[in-house]
C-alpha positions as CSV (number, residue, x, y, z in Angstrom):
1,X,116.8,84.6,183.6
2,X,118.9,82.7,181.2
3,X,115.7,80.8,179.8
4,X,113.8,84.2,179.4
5,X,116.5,85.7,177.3
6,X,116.2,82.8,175.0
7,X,112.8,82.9,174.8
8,X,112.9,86.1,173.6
9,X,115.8,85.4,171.1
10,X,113.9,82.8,169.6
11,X,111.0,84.9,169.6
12,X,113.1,87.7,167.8
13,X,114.3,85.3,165.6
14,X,110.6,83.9,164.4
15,X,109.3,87.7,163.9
16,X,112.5,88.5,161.8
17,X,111.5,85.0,159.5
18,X,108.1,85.7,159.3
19,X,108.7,89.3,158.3
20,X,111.1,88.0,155.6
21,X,108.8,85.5,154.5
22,X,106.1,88.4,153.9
23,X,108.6,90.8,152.1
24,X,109.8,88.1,150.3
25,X,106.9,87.6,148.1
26,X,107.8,90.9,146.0
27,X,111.3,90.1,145.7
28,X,110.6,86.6,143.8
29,X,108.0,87.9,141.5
30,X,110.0,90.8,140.4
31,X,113.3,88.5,139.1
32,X,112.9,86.9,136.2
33,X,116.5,85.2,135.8
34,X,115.9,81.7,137.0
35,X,119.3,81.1,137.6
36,X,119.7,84.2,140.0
37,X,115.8,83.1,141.2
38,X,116.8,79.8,142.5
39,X,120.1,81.0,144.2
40,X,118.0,83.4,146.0
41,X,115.6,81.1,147.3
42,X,117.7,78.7,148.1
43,X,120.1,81.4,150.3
44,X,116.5,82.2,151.7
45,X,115.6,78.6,152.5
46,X,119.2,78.0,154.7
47,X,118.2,81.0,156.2
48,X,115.4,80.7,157.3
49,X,116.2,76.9,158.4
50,X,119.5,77.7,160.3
51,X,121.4,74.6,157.3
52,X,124.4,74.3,155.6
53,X,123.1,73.7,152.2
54,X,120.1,74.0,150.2
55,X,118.6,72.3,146.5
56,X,116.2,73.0,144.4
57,X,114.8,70.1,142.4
58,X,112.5,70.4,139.4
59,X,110.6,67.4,137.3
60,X,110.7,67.4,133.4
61,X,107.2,66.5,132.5
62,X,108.5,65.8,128.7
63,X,111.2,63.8,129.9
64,X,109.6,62.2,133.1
65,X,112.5,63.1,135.3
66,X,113.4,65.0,138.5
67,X,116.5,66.9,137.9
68,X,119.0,69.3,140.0
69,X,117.9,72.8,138.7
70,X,120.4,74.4,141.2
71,X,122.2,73.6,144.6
72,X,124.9,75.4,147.2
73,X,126.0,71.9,147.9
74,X,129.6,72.7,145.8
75,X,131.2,76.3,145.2
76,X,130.6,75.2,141.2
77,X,126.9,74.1,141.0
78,X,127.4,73.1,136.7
79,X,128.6,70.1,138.4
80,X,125.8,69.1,140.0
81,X,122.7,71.3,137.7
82,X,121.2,68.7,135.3
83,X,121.6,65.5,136.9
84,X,119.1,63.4,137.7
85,X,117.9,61.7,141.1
86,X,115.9,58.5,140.6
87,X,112.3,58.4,141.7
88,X,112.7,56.3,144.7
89,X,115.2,59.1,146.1
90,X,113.8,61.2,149.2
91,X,113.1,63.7,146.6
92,X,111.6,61.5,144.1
93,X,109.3,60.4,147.0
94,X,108.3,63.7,148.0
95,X,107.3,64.7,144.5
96,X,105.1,61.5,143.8
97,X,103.7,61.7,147.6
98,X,103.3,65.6,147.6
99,X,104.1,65.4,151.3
100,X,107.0,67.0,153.4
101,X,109.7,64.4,154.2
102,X,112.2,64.6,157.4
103,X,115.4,62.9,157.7
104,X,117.8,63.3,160.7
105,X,120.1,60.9,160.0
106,X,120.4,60.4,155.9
107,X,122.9,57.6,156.4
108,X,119.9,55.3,157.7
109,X,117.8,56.0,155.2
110,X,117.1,53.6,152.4
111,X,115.9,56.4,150.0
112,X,118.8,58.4,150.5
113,X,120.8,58.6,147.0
114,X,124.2,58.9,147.8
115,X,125.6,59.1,144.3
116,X,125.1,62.5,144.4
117,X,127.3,62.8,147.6
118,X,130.0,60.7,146.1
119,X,130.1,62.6,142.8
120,X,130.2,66.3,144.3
121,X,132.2,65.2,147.3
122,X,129.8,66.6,149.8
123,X,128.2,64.2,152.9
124,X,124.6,65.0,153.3
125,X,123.9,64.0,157.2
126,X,120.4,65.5,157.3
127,X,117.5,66.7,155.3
128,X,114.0,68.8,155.1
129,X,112.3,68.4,151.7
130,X,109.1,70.3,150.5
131,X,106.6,69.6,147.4
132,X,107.0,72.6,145.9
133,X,103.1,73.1,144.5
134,X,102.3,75.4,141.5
135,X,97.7,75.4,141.3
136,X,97.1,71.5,141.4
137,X,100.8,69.8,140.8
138,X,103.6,69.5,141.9
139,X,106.6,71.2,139.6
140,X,109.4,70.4,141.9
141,X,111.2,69.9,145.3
142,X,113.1,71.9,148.0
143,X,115.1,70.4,150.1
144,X,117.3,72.0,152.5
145,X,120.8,70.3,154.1
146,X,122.0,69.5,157.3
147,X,120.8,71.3,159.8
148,X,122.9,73.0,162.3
149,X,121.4,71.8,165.5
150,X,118.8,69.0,165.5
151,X,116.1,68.2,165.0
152,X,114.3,69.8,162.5
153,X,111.1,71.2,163.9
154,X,107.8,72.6,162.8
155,X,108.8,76.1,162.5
156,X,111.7,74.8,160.1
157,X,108.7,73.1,158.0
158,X,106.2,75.5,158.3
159,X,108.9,77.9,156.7
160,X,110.1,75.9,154.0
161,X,107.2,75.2,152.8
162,X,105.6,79.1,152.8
163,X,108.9,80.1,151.1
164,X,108.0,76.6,148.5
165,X,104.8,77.9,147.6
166,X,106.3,81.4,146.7
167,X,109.1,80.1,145.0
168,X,106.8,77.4,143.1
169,X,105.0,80.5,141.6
170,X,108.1,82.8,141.2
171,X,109.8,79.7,138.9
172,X,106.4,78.8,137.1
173,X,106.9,82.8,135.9
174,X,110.3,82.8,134.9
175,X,109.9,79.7,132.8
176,X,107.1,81.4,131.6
177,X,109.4,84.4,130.3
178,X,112.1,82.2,129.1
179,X,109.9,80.4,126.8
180,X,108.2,83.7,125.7
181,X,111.9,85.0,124.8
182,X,112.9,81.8,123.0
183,X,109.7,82.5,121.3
184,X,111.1,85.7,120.3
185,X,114.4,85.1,119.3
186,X,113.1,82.0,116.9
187,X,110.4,84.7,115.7
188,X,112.9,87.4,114.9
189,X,115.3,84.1,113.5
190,X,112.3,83.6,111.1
191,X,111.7,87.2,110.2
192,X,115.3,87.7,109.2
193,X,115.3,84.1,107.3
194,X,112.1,86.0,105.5
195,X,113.7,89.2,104.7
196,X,116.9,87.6,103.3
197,X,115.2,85.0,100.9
198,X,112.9,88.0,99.7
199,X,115.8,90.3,99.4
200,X,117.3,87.5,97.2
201,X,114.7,86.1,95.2
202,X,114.2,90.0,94.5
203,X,117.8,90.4,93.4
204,X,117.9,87.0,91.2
205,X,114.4,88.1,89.6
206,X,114.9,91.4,88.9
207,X,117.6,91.0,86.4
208,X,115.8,88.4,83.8
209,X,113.1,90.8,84.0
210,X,114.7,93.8,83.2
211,X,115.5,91.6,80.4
212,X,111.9,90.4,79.3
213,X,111.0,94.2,79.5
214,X,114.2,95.4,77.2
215,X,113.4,92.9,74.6
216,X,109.3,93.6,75.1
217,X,109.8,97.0,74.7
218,X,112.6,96.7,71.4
219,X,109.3,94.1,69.8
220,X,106.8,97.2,70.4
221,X,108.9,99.2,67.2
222,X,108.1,96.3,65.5
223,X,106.1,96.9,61.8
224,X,104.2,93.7,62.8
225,X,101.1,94.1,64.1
226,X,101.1,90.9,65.9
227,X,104.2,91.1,66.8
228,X,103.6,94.7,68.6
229,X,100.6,92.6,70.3
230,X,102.6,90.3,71.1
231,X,104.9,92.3,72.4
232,X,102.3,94.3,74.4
233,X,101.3,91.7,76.0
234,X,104.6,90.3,77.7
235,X,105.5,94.1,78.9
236,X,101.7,94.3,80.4
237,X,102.6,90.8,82.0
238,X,106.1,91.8,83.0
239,X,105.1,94.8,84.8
240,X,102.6,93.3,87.1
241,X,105.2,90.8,88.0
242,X,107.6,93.7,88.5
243,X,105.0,95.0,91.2
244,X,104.7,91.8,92.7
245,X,108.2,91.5,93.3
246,X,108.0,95.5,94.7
247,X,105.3,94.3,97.0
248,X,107.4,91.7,98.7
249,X,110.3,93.6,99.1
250,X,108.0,96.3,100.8
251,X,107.0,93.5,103.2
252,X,108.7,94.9,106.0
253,X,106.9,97.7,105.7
254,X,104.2,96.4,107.6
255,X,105.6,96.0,111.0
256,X,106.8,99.7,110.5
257,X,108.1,101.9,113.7
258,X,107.9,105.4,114.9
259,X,111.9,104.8,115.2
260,X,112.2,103.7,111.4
261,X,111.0,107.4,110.2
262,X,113.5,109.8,109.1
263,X,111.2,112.8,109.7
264,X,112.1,116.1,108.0
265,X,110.5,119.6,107.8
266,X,108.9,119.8,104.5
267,X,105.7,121.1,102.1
268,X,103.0,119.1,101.2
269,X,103.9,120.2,97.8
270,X,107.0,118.6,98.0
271,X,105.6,115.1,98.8
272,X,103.4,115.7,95.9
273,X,105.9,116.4,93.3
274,X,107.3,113.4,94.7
275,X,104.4,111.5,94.0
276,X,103.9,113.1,90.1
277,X,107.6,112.0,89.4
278,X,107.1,108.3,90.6
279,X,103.5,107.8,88.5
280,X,105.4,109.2,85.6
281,X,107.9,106.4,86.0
282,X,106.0,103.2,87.0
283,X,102.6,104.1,86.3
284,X,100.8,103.9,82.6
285,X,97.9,107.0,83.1
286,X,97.2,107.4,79.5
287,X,93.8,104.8,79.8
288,X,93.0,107.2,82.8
289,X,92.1,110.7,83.6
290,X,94.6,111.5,86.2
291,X,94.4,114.9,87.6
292,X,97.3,116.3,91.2
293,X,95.0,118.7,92.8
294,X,98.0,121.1,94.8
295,X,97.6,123.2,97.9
296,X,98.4,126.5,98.7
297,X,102.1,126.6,99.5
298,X,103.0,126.9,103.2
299,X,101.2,123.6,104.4
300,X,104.0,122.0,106.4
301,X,104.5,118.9,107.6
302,X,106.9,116.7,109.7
303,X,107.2,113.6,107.6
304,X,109.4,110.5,106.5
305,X,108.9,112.0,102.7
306,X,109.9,108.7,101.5
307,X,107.7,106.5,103.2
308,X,104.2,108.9,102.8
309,X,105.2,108.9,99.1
310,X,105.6,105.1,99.1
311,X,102.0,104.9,101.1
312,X,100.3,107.7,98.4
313,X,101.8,105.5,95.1
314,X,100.1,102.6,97.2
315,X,96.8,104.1,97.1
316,X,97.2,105.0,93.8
317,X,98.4,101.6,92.6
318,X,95.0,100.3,94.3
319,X,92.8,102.8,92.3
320,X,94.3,102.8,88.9
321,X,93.7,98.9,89.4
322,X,90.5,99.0,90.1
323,X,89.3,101.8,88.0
324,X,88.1,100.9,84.3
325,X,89.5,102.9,81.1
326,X,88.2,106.2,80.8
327,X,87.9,106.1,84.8
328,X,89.1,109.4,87.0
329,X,91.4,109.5,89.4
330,X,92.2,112.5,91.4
331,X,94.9,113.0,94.0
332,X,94.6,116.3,96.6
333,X,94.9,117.5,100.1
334,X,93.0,118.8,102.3
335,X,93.9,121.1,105.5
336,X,91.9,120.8,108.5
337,X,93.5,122.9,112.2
338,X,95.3,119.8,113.0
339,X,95.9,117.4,110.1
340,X,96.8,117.1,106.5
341,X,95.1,114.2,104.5
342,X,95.9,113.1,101.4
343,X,93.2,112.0,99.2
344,X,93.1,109.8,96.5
345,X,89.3,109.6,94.5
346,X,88.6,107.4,92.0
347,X,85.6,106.3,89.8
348,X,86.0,103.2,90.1
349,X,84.5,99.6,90.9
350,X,84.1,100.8,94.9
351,X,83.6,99.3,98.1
352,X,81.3,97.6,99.9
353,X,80.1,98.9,103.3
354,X,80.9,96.3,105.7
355,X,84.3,95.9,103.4
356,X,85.9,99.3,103.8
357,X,87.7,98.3,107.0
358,X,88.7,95.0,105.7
359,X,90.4,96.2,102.8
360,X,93.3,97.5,105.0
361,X,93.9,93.9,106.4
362,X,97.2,92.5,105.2
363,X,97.1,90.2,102.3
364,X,93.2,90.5,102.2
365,X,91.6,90.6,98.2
366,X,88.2,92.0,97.5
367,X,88.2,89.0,94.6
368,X,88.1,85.8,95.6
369,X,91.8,84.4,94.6
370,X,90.7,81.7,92.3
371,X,88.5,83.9,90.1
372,X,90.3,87.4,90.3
373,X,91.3,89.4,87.7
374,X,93.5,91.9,89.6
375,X,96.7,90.9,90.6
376,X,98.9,91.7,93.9
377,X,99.7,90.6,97.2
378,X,96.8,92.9,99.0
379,X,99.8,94.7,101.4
380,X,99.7,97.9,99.6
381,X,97.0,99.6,101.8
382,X,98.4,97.8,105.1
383,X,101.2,99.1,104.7
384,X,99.8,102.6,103.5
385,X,97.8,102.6,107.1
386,X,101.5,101.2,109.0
387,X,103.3,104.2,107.7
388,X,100.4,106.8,108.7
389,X,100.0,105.0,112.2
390,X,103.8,105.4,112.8
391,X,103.1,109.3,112.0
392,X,100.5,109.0,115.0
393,X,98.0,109.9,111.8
394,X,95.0,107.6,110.5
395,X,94.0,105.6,107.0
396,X,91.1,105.2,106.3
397,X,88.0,104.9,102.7
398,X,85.0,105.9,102.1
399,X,82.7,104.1,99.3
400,X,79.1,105.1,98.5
401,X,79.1,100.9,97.1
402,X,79.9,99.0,94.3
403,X,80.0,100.5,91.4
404,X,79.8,104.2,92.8
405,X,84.0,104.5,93.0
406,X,85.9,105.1,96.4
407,X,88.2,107.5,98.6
408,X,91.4,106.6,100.4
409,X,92.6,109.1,103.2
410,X,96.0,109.3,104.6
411,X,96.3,112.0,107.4
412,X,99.3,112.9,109.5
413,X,99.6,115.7,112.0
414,X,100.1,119.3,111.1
415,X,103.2,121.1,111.7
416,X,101.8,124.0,113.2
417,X,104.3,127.2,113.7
């Protein structure tokens, strides 16, 4: 009687493992944390082993070394996480053998590294180490402590090394993430390095070029002729570098967010008086036709106005560039159920078929850089299409070919009320 209710303990026993080994598969792959990853396995793997203590041990490729990624050998494992076993250790041997090693007595065993022991004031009497195997290597070793009542048998291997293999995956992922967020956090380090030195070479050029431009404009009064040329000349100059130095501070424009919006009820009207007042400032029309076609009032919109003014003066930018003297330009909007696009037209040089998608690609130039005669960082219609994506509208130009000028669209949703 007495052996038949043991039987069925054990038997009790082995179904409750097995079921925890199945369920456990979902718990490993779902934590990402490798240091709350490896204390669960390793509370899993004395478990499921009936031991006192469990390690997990992973090798360094870069470093050639096997290390202690974690243990429950000591209530403080920093003591022991880091340090290295020799490759000659029971563990070492298990990695370079990828074969499951049992030791019921650890004292007679040569491999047995007892520095560890000595160090962490813990006295390892028995052991079951694993290969943990992740595709065709081996990425580590799980060993588990002094079992309660020897010998170790097959169940206790079979189960260590089922719960190996998950964990060898479940660690293989959370490395994986960890990188992937360092990777991020030096990104984002890099991206704020960017925006500061732009913010300051900004700063630090902006003042000798207000400068240049005082002084250039002061020579224009001039009664010399050459000196007015002259004088022409360095303004012309200094206002290209002026939108240079506008284009990389708008750089961070290009990674722009639905978040980043400060959306406001307003007319299209609005955004186009908007527009008229900024050409009037930084833009010289009098070598151009340049003609605001207005709407109706009562087209309403739900808009950052700031930032779809900032992405029409970038499409006009582009087409008083590329439009000779003499050259139209025309800036309207159209209405359609759902939608309100802003067109800008020119007469321009135009676009070639297989180009009009290209032209929207950051920092791309329809002039080859060495030979161009227009100048820029090619952002202004990226950025243009970043603001209208984050308005969950569209960008978008239309060209008959060179020579035959060009349309750039910017559409955002209609308010409807």
């Amino acid at each position: 009687m007495d052996d038949l209710l043991h039987k069925v303990r054990e038997l009790e026993r082995k179904n409750s493992i097995l079921v925890k080994l199945a369920e456990i598969s979902a718990s490993l792959n779902s934590q990402y944390d490798l240091q709350l990853l490896l204390q669960y396995i390793m509370q899993v793997a004395v478990e499921i082993t009936d031991c006192e203590a469990a390690s997990v041990l992973l090798w360094d490729a870069a470093r050639q070394e096997l290390f202690f990624a974690a243990s429950t050998t000591v209530d403080s494992t920093n003591e022991l996480v880091g340090k290295t076993v020799p490759m000659e250790s029971i563990a070492g041997t298990i990695l370079q053998q990828n074969e499951i090693i049992v030791v019921n007595d650890a004292k007679r065993d040569r491999r047995h590294y007892d520095q560890v022991d000595k160090e962490i004031a813990f006295q390892t009497r028995s052991l079951l180490g694993v290969p943990m195997r992740y595709k065709d290597r081996v990425i580590g070793v799980l060993e588990a402590l002094n079992k309660r009542t020897l010998p170790w048998t097959q169940d206790d291997k079979d189960y260590l090394m089922t719960l190996a293999a998950q964990a060898a995956v479940a660690i293989q992922g959370a490395q994986l993430v960890m990188e992937l967020k360092r990777a991020n956090e030096e990104l984002q380090e890099l991206d704020k390095l960017k925006n500061d030195f732009i913010a300051i070479a900004s700063h630090e050029l902006r003042t000798p070029l207000g400068v240049i431009m005082g002084y250039a404009s002061f020579l224009q009064d001039s009664d010399s002729p050459d000196t007015q040329e002259h004088a022409t000349k360095v303004l012309e100059s200094a206002l290209r570098l002026r939108k240079i130095i506008e284009d990389m501070v708008n750089l961070r424009y290009l990674k722009q967010k639905q978040s980043d919006l400060h959306r406001e009820d307003t007319d299209a009207r609005t955004i186009l008086d908007m527009v008229r007042q900024e050409v009037d400032a930084v833009i010289d029309t009098s070598h151009h036709n340049f003609y605001i076609k207005y709407p109706p009032p009562g087209l309403r919109l739900y808009v950052d106005q700031t930032r779809i003014s900032m992405a029409i003066m970038n499409y006009l930018h582009n087409a008083f560039t590329f439009t000779p003297e003499g050259g139209r330009i025309i800036l309207e909007v159209q209405a359609t159920s759902s939608e309100v696009r802003f067109c800008v037209s020119d007469t321009g040089i135009g676009i070639e078929k297989d180009k009009l998608e290209r032209v929207f690609e950051e920092f791309y130039q329809v002039e080859d850089h060495m030979v161009r005669h227009h100048g820029g960082l090619g952002i202004g219609l990226s950025i243009a299409r970043a603001i209208a994506t984050a308005h969950r509208g569209r960008a978008w130009a239309e060209s008959d070919g060179l020579g035959r000028g060009a349309t750039f669209y910017l559409s955002v949703p209609r308010l409807l009320l």
